[in-house]
N, C-alpha and C positions, 0 to 999 in steps of 0.2 A: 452478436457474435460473442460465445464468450471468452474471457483473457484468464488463461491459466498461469500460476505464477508456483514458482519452488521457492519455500521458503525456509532454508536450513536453521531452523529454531524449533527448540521444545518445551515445552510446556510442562511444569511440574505438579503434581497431585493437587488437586483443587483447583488447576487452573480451565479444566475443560469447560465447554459451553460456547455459548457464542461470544464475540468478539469483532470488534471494529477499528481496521485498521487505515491510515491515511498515507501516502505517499507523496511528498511534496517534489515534482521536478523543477529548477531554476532554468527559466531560457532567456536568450540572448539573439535576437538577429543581427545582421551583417550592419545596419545604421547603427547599433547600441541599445537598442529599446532593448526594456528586460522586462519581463513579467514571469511569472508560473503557472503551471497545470497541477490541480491536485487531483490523486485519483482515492479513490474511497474503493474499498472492499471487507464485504464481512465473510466469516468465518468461524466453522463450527470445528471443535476440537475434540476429540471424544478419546 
């Protein structure tokens, strides 16, 4: 399934093409444990 994402940023002259971007989330459950989820998505700018 795929995850659509808005992302209000632009891109200035030279920067089209692809691009790979990473999103790091920090969690936390109810004992304290923490770890994260990174999510990875590329993207073509034209």
């Amino acid at each position: 399934m795929p995850v659509v994402l808005s992302l209000p940023m632009g891109m200035h002259s030279g920067m089209d093409g692809p691009h790979l971007f990473r999103i790091v989330v920090p969690l936390r459950d109810a004992g304290g444990e923490t770890g994260e989820v990174q999510v990875y998505f590329k993207a073509l700018f034209k």
